[in-house]
N, C-alpha and C positions, 0 to 999 in steps of 0.2 A: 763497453761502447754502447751507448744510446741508440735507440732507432731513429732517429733525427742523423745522426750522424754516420749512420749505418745507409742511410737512403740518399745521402750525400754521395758517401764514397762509390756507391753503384752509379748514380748521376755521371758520374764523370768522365769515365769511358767513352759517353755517350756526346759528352761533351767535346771531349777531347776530338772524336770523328767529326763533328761538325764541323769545328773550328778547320778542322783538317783539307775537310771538302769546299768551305769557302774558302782559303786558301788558294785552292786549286784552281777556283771558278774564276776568281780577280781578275783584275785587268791587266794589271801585272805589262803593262809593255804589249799586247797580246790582244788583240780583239776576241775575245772567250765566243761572240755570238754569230763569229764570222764561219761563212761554209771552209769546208775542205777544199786544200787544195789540190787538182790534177796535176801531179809532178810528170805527166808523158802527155800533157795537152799544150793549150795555143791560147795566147791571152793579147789583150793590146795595152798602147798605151799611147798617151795625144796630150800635146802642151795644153796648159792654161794660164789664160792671163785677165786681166783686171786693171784698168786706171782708174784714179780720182782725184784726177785734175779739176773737173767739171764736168764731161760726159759719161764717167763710168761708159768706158766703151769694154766689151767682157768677152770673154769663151772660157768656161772654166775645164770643160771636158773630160766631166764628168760623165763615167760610162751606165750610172745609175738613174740619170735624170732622162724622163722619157724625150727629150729632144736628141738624143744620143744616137747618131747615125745618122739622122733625116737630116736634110737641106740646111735646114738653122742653124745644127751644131756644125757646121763643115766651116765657117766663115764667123769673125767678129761682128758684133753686134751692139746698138742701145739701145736701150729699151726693152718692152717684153708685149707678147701678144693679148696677156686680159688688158692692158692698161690701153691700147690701142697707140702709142708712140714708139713700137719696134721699128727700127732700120737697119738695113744690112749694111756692114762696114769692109770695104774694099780689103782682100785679107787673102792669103793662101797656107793652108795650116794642112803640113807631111806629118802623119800619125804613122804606127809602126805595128806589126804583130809580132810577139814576143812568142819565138818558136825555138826554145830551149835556153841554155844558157850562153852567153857571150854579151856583144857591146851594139848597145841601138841608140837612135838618134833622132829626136824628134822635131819641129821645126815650124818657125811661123813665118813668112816671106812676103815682101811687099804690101806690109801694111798700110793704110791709111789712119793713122793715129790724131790725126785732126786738130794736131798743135798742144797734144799731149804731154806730159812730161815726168809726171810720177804715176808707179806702179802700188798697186796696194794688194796684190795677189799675182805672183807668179808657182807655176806649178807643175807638175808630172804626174797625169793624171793613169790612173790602172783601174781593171777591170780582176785582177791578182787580188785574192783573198786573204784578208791582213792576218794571218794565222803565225806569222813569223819562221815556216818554211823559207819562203824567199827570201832570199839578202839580194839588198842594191848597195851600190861600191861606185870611188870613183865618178862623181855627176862632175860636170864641166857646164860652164855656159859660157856661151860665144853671141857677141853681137857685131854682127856686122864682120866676122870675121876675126874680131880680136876675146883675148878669153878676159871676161870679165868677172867670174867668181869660179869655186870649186869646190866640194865638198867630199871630203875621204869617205863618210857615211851618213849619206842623206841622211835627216829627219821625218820620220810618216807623219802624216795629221792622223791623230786619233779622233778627232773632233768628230759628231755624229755626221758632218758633211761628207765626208769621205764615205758614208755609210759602210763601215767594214772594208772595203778596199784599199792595198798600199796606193799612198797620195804622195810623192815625193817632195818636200816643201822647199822652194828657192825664196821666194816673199811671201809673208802674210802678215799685215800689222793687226790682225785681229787676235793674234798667238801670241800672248804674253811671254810663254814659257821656249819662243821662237824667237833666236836672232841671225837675220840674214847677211849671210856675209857679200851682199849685193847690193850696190845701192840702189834704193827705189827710185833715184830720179836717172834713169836709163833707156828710157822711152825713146827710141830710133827715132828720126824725122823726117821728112821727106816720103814717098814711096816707093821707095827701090831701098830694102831694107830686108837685112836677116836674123832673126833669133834662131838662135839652136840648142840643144842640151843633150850632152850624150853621157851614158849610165849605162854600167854593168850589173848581171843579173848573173846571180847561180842560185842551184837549189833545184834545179830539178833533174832529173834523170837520164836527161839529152843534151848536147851542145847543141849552138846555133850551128846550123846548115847537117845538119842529121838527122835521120828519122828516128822518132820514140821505137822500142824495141818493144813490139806486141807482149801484152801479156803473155807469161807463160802456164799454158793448160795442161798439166796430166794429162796422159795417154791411157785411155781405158785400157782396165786390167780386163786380160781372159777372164770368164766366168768359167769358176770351179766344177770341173764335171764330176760329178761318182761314179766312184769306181763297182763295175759290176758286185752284186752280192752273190756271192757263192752258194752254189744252191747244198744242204746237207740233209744227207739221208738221215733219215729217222732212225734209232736203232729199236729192231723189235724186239720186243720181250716179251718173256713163255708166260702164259697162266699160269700162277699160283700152285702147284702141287695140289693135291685136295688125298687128306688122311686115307686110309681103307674104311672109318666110319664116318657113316653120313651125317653132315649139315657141318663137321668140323675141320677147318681149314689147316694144314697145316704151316702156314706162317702166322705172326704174331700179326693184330687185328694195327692199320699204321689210321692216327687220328690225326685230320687236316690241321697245318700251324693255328689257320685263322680260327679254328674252332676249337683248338686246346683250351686256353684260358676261360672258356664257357664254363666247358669238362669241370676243368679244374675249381671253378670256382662254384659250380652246382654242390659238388664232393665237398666244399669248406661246409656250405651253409648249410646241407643236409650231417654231416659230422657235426656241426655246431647245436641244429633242433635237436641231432638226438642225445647230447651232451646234456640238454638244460632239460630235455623229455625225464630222462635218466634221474636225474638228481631233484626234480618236481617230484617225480614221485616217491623216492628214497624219504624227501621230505616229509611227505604227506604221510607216509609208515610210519617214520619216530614218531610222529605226532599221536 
């Protein structure tokens, strides 16, 4: 095997994990860049809609767009505030907080659609993290009281509009790879008028009309006490005997562990000089 081919085969491992981890990252059905979801929290969600007929009269309600909450987003609208042609459109729009799993229902009432007649965006708008945790089931739409479409399994917009959040799609003719089974010319008339759309949700950790069950915290452990040390006598030992002549002891002399191998090793190299001492001079005599 060549080094050429040799540097290859180590290459691919390497190769192999990559491919592995872009896999993972993909889009896959799956907003990869979307945050986590609270499966024991409180989320909303608020119709949207859209004509273009001629006025584009709108609310898309979205929970990402900074008009979300104030005054503006509460009611339909034309126009927009940099352009200076904004109007508020006579409109009453029931948004919902998604507080576990079960069935919600969103709603627009008493429009003034202004001789309106096609829709070019209808929608279910969330503030739910498109991570594919949540499943929606079962959307229905009702106008006026009668059911006019249904879908067993809503469609999400992935489109960067939704900016990461589930977007429920009922109309969008700007979604190719979207077919509405609702016709877009369904525009209520008059002002005494009801849109509705009602959608199941599961996937989190509570039913609707329940409280989330608090995390569960460990109970601090006792801190391990020691057990008293037992106190131990010392045992005493006698001096040494000492010979009846002086200066000599009669036990054997005991040499410290750490300082044996000194000993020992002083005793090689002094045995060693006088090995080579010994035989220099032997030398030096035949000579």
């Amino acid at each position: 095997m060549d080094k050429k081919t040799s540097k290859k085969l180590k290459k691919m491992p390497v190769i192999a994990m990559a491919a592995a981890i872009f896999t993972c990252i993909g889009t896959g059905g799956v907003n990869a860049g979307a945050e986590p979801v609270n499966l024991d929290g409180e989320y909303h969600a608020a119709l949207g809609v859209k004509t273009d007929t001629s006025k584009n009269i709108y609310r898309m309600g979205y929970y990402h767009k900074e008009a979300a909450g104030t005054d503006k987003w509460k009611h339909l609208a034309i126009g927009n505030t940099s352009s200076g042609d904004y109007e508020k459109v006579q409109s009453t729009f029931k948004d919902v907080v998604i507080k576990g799993n079960g069935k919600y229902t969103v709603s627009l009432t008493n429009a003034d659609f202004q001789g309106e007649t096609s829709f070019s965006k209808m929608q279910v708008s969330t503030d739910i993290p498109d991570t594919g945790k949540i499943k929606f089931l079962d959307m229905t739409i009702k106008i006026n009281g009668t059911e006019a479409a249904s879908y067993k399994k809503p469609k999400l917009d992935k489109h960067k509009d939704a900016a990461g959040n589930c977007c429920l799609l009922i109309i969008n003719k700007e979604r190719e790879d979207f077919t509405s089974r609702l016709d877009s010319n369904c525009v209520p008339q008059g002002t005494e008028n009801n849109i509705s759309v009602t959608f199941k949700v599961s996937g989190f950790n509570y039913k609707k009309g329940e409280k989330p069950k608090p995390a569960d915290t460990p109970s601090p452990k006792p801190a391990k006490t020691k057990a008293p040390v037992k106190e131990t006598k010392t045992p005493v030992t006698e001096p040494p005997k000492v010979s009846e002549e002086p200066g000599i002891s009669s036990q054997k002399p005991v040499v410290d562990e750490e300082i044996r191998p000194v000993v020992i090793i002083s005793i090689i190299v002094v045995s060693v000089i006088a090995i080579l001492g010994i035989t220099f001079s032997v030398t030096r005599r035949k000579k």
